[in-house]
N, C-alpha and C positions, 0 to 999 in steps of 0.2 A: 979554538974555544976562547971567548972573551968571556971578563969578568962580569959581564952583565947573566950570561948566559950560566957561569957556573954559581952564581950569588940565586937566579931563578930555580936552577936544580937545589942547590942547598935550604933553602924556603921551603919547596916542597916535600924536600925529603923530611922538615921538622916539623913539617903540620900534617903529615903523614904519620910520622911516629907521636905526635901529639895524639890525635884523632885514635890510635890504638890503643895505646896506654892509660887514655882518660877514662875509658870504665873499668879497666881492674885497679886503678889508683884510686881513683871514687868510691866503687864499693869498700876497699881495701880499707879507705877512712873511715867511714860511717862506721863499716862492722869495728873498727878499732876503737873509734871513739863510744858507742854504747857500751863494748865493754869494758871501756875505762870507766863510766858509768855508774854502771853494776858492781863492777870493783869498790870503787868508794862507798859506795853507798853499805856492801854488804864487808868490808874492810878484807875482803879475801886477796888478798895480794901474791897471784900464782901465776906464773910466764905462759904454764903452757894454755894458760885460760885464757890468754892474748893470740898465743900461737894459730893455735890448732883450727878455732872459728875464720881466722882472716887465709889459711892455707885452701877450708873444704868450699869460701866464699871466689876465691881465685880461680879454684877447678870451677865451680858453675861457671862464674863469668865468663870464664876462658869455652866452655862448650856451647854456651846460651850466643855469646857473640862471635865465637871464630869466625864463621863463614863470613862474616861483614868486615874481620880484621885483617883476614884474608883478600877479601873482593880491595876493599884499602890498597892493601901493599901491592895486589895484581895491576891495579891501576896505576898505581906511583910509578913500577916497572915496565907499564906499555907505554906511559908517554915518557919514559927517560930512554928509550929505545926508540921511539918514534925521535925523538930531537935529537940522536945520536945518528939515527941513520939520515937525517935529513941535513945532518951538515958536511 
């Protein structure tokens, strides 16, 4: 294994985990920043009013896009096996 070849794995594997992460981190924002929002506006300053919204927004995202989070990672792992057996 040369460093060109482990520098290509490691790229992939972060735009792999980029490509996962970016819609529960995104939704994870939005719904945090409205209710920081809502907070100001209405002066209610309560944790689990930040909590709880950005926990039951994670489980959607996380069931709405598994299977593509998945198909992702299944790919990441057949071409790092395809280039592993091929060397």
């Amino acid at each position: 294994m040369d460093s060109d070849f482990a520098m290509r794995l490691l790229i992939d594997t972060l735009i792999a985990a980029l490509k996962m992460s970016a819609p529960v981190l995104l939704s994870t924002l939005v719904v945090g920043l409205l209710i920081s929002i809502v907070q100001v506006v209405t002066q209610v300053q309560e944790m689990t009013l930040t909590f709880v919204p950005k926990i039951i927004v994670v489980g959607v995202v996380c069931v709405a896009m598994g299977g593509w989070m998945l198909s992702v990672a299944v790919e990441l792992a057949k071409r790092m096996f395809a280039a592993a057996a091929g060397m």
